[in-house]
C-alpha positions in Angstrom: 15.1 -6.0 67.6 15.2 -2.4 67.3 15.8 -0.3 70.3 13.0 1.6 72.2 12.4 5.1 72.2 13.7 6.2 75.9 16.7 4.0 74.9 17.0 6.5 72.0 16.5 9.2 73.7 19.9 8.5 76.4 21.6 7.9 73.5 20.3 11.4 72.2 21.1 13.4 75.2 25.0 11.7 75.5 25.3 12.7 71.8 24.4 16.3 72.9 26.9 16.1 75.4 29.2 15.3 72.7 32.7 18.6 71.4 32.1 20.8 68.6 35.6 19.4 67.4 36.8 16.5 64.4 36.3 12.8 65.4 35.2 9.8 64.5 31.7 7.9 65.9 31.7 4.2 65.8 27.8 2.7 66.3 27.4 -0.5 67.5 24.7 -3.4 68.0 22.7 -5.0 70.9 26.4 -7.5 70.5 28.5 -5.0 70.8 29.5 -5.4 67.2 30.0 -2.5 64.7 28.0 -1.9 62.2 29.2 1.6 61.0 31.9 3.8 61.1 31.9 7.5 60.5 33.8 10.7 60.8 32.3 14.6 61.4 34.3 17.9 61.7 31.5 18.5 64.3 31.4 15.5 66.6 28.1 16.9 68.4 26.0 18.0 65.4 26.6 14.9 63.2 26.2 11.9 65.8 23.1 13.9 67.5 21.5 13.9 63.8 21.3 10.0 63.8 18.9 10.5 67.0 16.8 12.8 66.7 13.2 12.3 65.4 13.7 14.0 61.3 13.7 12.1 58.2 15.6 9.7 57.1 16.9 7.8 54.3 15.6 4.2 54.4 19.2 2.6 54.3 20.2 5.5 57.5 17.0 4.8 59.4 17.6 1.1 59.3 21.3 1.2 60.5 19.6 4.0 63.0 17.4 1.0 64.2 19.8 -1.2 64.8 22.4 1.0 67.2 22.4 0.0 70.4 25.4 2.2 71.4 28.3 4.4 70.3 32.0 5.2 70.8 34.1 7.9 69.7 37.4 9.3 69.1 38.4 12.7 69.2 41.4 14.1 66.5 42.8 17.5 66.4 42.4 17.5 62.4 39.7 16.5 59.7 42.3 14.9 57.6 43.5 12.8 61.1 39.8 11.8 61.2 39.8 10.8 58.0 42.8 8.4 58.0 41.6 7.0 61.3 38.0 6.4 59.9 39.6 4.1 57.2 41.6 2.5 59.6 39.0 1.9 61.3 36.9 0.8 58.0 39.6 -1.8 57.0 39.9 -3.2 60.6 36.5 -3.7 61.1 34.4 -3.9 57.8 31.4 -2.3 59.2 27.8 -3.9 57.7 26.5 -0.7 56.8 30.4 0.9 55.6 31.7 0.8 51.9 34.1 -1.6 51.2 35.8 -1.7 48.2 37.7 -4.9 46.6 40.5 -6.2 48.9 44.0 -4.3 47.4 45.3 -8.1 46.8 42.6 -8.8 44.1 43.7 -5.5 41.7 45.8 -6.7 38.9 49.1 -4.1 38.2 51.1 -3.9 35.6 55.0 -4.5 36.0 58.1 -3.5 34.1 60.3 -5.8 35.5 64.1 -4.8 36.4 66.8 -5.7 34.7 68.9 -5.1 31.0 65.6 -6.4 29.4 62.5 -5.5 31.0 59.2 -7.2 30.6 55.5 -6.0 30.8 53.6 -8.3 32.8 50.6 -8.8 35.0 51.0 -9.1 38.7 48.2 -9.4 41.7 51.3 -8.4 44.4 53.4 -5.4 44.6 56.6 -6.3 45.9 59.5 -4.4 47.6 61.9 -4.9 44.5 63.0 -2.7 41.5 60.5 -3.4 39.4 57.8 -0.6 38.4 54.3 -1.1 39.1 51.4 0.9 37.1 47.5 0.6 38.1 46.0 -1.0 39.1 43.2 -2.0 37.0 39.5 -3.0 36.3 40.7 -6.4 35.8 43.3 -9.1 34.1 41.3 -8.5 30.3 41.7 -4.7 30.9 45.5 -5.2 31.6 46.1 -7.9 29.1 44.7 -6.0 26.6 47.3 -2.7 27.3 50.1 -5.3 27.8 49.5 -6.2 24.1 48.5 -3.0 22.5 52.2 -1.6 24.3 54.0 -4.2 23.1 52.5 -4.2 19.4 53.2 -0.5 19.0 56.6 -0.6 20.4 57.4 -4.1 18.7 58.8 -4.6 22.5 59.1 -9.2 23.0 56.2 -11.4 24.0 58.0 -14.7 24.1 59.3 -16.4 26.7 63.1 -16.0 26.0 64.9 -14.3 28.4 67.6 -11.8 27.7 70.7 -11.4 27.3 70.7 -14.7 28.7 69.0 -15.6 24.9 70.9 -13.8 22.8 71.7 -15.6 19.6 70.6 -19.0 20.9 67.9 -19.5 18.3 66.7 -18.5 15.4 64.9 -15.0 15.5 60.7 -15.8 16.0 58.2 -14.7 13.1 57.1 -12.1 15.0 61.1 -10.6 14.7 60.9 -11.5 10.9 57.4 -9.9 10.1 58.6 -6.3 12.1 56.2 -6.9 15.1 59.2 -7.4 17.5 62.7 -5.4 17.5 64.1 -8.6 18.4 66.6 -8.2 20.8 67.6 -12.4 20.2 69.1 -11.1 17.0 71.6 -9.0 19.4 71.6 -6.1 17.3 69.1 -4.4 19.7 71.6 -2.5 22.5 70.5 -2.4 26.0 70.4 1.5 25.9 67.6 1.2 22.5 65.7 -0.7 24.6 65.8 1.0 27.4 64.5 3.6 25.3 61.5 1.7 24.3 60.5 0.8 27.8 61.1 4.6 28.7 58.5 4.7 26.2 56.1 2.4 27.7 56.4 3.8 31.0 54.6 6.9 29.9 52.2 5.2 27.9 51.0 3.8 31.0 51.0 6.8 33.1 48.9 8.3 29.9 51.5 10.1 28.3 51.4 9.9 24.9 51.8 13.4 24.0 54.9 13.0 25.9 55.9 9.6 24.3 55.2 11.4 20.9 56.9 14.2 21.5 60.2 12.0 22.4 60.4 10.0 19.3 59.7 13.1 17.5 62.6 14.8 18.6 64.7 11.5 18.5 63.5 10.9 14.6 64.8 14.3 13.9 68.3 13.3 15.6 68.3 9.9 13.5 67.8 12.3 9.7 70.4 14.9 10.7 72.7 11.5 11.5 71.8 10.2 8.4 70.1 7.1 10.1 67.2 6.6 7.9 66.0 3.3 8.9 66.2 4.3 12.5 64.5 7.6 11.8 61.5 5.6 10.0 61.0 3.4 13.0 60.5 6.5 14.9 58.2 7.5 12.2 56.1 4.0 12.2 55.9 4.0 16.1 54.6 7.9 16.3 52.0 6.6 13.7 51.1 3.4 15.3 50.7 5.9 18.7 48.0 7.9 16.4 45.9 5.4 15.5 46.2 3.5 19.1 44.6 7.1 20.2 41.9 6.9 17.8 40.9 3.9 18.7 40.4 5.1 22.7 37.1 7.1 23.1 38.7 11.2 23.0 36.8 12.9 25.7 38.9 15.9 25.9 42.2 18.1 25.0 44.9 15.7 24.9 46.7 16.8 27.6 43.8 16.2 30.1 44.6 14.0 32.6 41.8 13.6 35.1 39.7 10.9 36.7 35.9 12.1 36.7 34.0 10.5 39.4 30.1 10.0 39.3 27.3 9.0 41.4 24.0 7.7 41.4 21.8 5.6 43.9 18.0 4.6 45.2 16.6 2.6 47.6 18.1 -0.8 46.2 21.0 -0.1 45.0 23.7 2.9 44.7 26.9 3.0 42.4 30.0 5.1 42.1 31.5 5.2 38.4 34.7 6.3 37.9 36.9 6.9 34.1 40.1 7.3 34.0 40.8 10.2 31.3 44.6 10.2 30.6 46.0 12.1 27.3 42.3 13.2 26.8 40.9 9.2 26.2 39.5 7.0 28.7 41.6 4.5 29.0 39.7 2.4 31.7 36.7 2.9 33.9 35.5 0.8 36.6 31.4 0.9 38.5 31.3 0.3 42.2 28.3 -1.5 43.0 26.9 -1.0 46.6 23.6 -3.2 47.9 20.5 -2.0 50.0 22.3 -2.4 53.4 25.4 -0.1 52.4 24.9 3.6 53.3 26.4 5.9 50.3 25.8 9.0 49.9 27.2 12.7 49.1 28.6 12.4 52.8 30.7 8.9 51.8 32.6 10.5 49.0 35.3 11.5 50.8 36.0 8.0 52.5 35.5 6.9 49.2 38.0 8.7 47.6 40.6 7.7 50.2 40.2 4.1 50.4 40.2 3.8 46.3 43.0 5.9 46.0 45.3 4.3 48.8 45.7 1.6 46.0 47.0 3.3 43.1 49.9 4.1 42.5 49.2 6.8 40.0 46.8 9.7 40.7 45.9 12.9 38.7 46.2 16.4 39.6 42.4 16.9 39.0 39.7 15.0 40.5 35.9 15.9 39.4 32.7 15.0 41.3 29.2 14.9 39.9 28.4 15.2 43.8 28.5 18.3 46.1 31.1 17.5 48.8 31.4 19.4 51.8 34.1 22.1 51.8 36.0 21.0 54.9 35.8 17.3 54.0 37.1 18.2 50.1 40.2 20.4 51.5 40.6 17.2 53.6 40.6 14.9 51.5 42.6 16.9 48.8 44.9 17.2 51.7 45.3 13.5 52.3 45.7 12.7 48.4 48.6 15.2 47.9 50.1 13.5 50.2 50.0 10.1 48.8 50.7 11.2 45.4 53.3 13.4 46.2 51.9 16.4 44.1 49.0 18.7 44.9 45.4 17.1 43.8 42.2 19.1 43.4 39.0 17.7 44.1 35.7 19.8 42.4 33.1 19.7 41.2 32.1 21.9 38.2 29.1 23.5 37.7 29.0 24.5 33.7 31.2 23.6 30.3 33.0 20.6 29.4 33.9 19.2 32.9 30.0 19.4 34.3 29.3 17.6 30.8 32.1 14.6 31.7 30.5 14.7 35.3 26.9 14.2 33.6 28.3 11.3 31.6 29.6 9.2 34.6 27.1 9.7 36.4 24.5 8.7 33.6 26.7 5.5 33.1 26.4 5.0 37.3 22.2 5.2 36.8 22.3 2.6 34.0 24.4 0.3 35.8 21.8 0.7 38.8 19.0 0.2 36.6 20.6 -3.0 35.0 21.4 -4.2 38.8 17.4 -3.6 39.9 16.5 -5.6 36.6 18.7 -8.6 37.6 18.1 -8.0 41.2 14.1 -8.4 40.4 14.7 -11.3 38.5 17.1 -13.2 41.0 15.0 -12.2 44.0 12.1 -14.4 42.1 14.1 -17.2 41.8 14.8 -17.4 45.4 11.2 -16.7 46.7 10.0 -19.9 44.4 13.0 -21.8 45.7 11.7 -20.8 49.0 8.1 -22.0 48.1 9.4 -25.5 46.6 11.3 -26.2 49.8 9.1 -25.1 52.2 12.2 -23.0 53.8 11.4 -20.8 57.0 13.2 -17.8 55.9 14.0 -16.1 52.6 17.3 -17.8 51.5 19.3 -14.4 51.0 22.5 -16.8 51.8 23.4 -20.1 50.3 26.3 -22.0 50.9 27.2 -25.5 48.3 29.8 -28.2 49.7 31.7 -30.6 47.4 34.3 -33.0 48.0 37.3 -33.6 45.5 39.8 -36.3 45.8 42.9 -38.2 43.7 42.5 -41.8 45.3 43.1 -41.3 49.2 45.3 -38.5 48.5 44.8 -34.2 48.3 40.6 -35.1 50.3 39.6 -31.8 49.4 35.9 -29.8 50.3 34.9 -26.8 48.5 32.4 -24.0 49.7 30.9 -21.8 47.8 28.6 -18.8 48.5 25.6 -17.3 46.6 24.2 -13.9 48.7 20.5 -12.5 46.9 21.2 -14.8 44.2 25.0 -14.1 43.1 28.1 -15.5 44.0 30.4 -14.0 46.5 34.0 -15.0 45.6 35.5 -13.7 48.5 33.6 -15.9 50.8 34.8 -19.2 49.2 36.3 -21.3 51.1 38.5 -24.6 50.8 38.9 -27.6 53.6 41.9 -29.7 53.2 40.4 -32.5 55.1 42.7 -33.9 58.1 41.0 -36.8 59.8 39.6 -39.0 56.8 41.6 -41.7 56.2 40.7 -43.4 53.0 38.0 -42.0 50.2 35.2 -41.4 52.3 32.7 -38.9 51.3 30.3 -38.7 54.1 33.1 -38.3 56.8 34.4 -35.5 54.9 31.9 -33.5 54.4 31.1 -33.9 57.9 34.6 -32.7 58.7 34.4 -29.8 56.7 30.8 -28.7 57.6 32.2 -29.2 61.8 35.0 -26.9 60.9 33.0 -24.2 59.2 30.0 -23.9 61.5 32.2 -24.1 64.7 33.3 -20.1 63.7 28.8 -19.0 63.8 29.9 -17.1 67.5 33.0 -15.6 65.4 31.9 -11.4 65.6 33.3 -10.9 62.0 34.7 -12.6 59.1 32.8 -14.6 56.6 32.4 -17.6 59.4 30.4 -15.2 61.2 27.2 -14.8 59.0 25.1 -17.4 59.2 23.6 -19.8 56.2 19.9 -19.7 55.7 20.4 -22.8 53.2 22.8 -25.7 53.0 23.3 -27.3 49.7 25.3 -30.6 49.3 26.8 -32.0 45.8 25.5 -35.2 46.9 22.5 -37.4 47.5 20.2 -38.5 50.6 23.5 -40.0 52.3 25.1 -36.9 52.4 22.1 -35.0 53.8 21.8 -37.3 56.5 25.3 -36.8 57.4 24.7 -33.3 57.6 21.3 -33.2 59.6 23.2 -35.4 62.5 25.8 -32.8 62.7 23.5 -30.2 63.3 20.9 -31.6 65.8 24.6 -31.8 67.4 25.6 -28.5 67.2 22.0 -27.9 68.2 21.8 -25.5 65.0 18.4 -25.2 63.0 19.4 -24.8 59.4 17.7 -26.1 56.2 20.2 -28.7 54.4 19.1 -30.1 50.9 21.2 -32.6 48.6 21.7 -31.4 44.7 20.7 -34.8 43.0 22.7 -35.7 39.3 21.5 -38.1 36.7 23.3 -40.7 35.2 24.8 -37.7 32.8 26.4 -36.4 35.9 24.2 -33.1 35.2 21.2 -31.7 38.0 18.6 -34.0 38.6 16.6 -32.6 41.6 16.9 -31.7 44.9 16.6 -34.3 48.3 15.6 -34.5 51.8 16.7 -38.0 53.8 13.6 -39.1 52.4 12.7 -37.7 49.1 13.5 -35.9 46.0 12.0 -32.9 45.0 11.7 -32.3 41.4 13.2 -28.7 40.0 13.3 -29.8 36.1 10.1 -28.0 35.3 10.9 -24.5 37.4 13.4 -23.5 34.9 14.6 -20.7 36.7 15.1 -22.5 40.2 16.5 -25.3 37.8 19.2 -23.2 35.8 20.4 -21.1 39.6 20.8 -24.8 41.1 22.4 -26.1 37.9 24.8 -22.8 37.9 25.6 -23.4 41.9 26.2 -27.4 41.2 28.9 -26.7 38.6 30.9 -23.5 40.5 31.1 -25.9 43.2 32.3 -28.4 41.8 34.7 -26.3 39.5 35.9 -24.4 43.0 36.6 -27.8 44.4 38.1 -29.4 41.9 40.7 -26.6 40.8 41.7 -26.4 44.0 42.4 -30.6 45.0 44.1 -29.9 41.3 46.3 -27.3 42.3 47.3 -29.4 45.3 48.1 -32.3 43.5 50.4 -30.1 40.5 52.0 -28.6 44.1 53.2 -32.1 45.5 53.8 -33.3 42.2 56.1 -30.3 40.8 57.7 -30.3 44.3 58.9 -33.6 45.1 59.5 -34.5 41.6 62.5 -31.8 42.2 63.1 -33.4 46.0 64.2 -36.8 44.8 67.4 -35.1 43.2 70.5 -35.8 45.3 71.0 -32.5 47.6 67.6 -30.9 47.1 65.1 -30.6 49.7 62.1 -28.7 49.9 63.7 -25.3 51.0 66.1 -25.8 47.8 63.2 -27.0 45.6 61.3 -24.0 46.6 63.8 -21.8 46.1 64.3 -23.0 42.7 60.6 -23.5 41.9 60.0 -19.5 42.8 63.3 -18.4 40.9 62.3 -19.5 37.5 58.5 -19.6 37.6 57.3 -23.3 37.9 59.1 -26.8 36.7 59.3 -25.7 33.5 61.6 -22.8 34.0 64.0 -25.3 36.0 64.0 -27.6 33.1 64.9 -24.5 30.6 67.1 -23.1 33.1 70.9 -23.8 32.0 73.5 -25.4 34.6 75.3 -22.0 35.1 71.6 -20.3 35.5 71.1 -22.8 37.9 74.0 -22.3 40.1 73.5 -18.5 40.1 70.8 -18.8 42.4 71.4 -18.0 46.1 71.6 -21.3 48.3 72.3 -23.8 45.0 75.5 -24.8 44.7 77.4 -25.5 41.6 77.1 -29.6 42.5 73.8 -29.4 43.1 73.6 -27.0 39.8 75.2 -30.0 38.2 72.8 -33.3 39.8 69.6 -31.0 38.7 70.4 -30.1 35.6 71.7 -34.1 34.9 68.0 -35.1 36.6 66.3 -32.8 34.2 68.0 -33.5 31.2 68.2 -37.7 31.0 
């Protein structure tokens, strides 16, 4: 319910009363919950602009409409308003705010330490001695620079491990055919490939003009020492360099390295591109796709620019912007990203020559990706409007929740939720129930455990607990809906709940009520969005009641040894990677861990090995 006007008009006159100096404005519902977060280098003229009777954008005026009251901060600095703003951002996750991916979901690349170094993908960034680059679009992006790196390099993709390898077996094809230097023939030194991952290293900070530049000089040093056959590896490398360049999409000089941001939005949708130009290619981009309900505009560029960058952990000198950022807020920001990066940072944006044309690319590639959005978008919003006609819903069914159960016997009772917001899944919301008070294999009790559990957290303020379904789907029959509809009248909660019906082929039949079935095969559309929500469900539950199961199984399979318990086992589990490392591990490997001893070394090692 939006406010009145007099209502609006208080809240006009305390914004009035509001400094001329850098803050930050938090608006709040009729709850008391926020709902968006901003900053201003002019408390007073920004927050009194939300009130006052002008024009606004349709995503502004409906956040407008739903503030029932603000709070503020006060900061001596812009750049102090800034960091507190995505503090603030993070803490709270505003409905109306950008919010990026969660920093635990970016895949990174690693050069692990040690006398042989790997490449290898990694979700976490530890506190070790290993090098972390990124991170990245995603696992195909980083998979596929893993690979090209150690192809031109002819740096190891096995799963040896060195020196502890050295000379054990015979060397792979891959040694044989010149892909790999092969370090298990032991004729690679430590120091030549430490070389090669200096190499690698500035491949993935983009330097290949540097990289080049260094095997240059070091072919050189190879002829003048009469070294031929090192000096034509240099020679083969530089080449293999050359063409991996040519294959990138050149954009500039090749010692440009910039990130070009662009920007594009309407009424449905908006999106931020961003490529990531380093030795004059792109070497990766990534589009950040923002619904109706998220405000982004010029004025969000700057808490955009921090909260993307806090995750990186390499950032250019130059930053461009198709959009027109305000001078204060740019210094600010430019302040705040020299300080992460540890070198100054510019952020512009150009107005003419071959900058304003990269800035005109992005942001052409940010309109397409909003027109492809408002294409799907139309065609999911039809599905759910028939699906709402079929089942005779009360409200549009902008969220959907599905519930399965997964089980091994009586053992790992598992239920999986899933979530579908305006027709498309939303991983992060998943959710798993390792079910507690079902003794036995049965099905109706736990779903009605798991369903208890989730709905109990509808009065949570934030979290997605908090937002309420509009429909309930079950991977079951009328038995299962029944179930359901008694658990609600008891929670006194009015919310449609339909079963998702299989045939005899264990593939979507229909949909049911207690009482009926209601057919879907001839509304192909509703029947391929049910069909797609009946098997993520089940594939969600599933992999997770398997990943349970592999857990106890790996785990006490290493517990029945004599002297290992579970903080051993895990020790031992994390130290080489899964069972299978333990098994390859040798005794001495085994006793080099901290906590094993060299008895228990010996009984693990014996256990494995009968």
């Amino acid at each position: 319910m939006p406010v009145t006007e007099e209502h609006r008009a208080r809240l006009l006159e305390r914004a009035n009363s509001l400094p001329l100096t850098p803050g930050v404005y938090i608006m709040k519902d009729r709850t008391g919950q926020i709902i968006y977060v901003g900053k201003s280098r002019k408390l007073k003229n920004r927050v009194s602009q939300y009130f006052q009777k002008s024009e606004k954008h349709i995503k502004t005026a409906r956040m407008v409409a739903a503030v029932h009251d603000f709070e503020y901060f006060l900061c001596d600095t812009e750049i102090e308003a800034l960091t507190l703003e995505n503090t603030l951002i993070k803490q709270h996750h505003p409905k109306y705010n950008i919010k990026l991916k969660d920093a635990k979901s970016y895949p990174y690349i690693k050069i692990t330490d040690g006398p042989y170094p790997r490449l290898v993908m990694t979700r976490k960034r530890e506190q070790d001695r290993g090098k972390y680059f990124g991170p990245y679009s995603g696992t195909k992006t980083v998979y596929h620079i893993i690979d090209t790196i150690n192809r031109t390099l002819g740096l190891p993709s096995c799963n040896r491990r060195f020196p502890r390898d050295i000379g054990k077996d015979r060397p792979c094809l891959y040694a044989q055919m010149g892909r790999c230097c092969g370090p298990c023939t032991g004729k690679v030194t430590e120091e030549a490939y430490g070389e090669l991952i200096t190499l690698a290293a500035d491949l993935l900070r983009g330097h290949t003009a540097k990289a080049k530049a260094a095997l240059t000089e070091q072919m050189y040093a190879y002829a003048e020492e009469e070294r031929f056959e090192a000096a034509a590896k240099c020679r083969d490398t530089i080449q293999a360099l050359d063409r991996l360049h040519q294959k990138q999409t050149v954009v500039a000089s090749p010692e440009t390295e910039q990130d070009v941001v662009g920007f594009f939005a309407d009424d449905l949708c908006a999106c931020i591109s961003v490529f990531y130009i380093r030795g004059g290619a792109v070497t990766d981009k990534e589009d950040f796709l923002f619904g109706a309900e998220r405000i982004v505009d010029e004025e969000s560029m700057g808490t955009f620019l921090c909260e993307h960058y806090s995750v990186r952990t390499e950032i250019p000198k130059t930053i461009l912007l198709s959009a027109v950022m305000d001078e204060e807020e740019r210094v600010g920001v430019e302040t705040f990203l020299s300080q992460r990066a540890g070198h100054r940072v510019t952020v512009r944006t150009p107005e003419r020559g071959t900058n304003k044309t990269l800035c005109d690319l992005v942001s052409s590639n940010a309109a397409e990706q909003v027109r492809q959005y408002g294409l799907k978008a139309k065609h999911d919003e039809g599905v759910l409007v028939r699906l709402l006609e079929l089942l005779m819903l009360p409200d549009y069914p902008q969220r959907i929740e599905a519930y399965d159960i997964s089980n091994v016997g009586s053992e790992h009772l598992t239920a999986g939720m899933i979530v579908c917001e305006d027709g498309k899944f939303a991983k992060a919301d998943y959710r798993y129930f390792k079910i507690k008070t079902v003794e036995g294999t049965d099905d109706y009790a736990s779903m009605r455990e798991a369903l208890s559990r989730r709905l109990a957290h509808l009065e949570d303020r934030e979290g997605a607990f908090s937002k309420r379904p509009d429909l309930i789907l079950l991977d079951g029959g009328k038995g299962h809906v029944s179930v359901a509809r008694e658990l609600l009248a008891e929670m006194e909660l009015d919310i449609p709940v339909f079963g998702m019906v299989k045939d005899d082929f264990h593939k979507t039949r229909a949909l049911c009520t207690e009482e009926e079935e209601i057919s879907i095969a001839r509304e192909q559309a509703v029947f391929t969005f049910i069909y797609r929500i009946q098997e993520e469900v089940h594939r969600f539950t599933v992999s997770r009641m398997d990943a349970a199961k592999r857990k106890t199984l790996t785990h006490s399979s290493l517990t029945k040894i004599k002297g290992i318990g579970d903080a051993k086992a895990k020790v031992l589990l994390k130290s080489f990677g899964g069972l299978a490392g333990v098994k390859a591990a040798s005794e001495e490997a085994l006793a080099d861990v901290k906590g094993i001893s060299k008895a228990d070394a010996r009984n693990v090692y014996e256990a494995l090995h009968k």
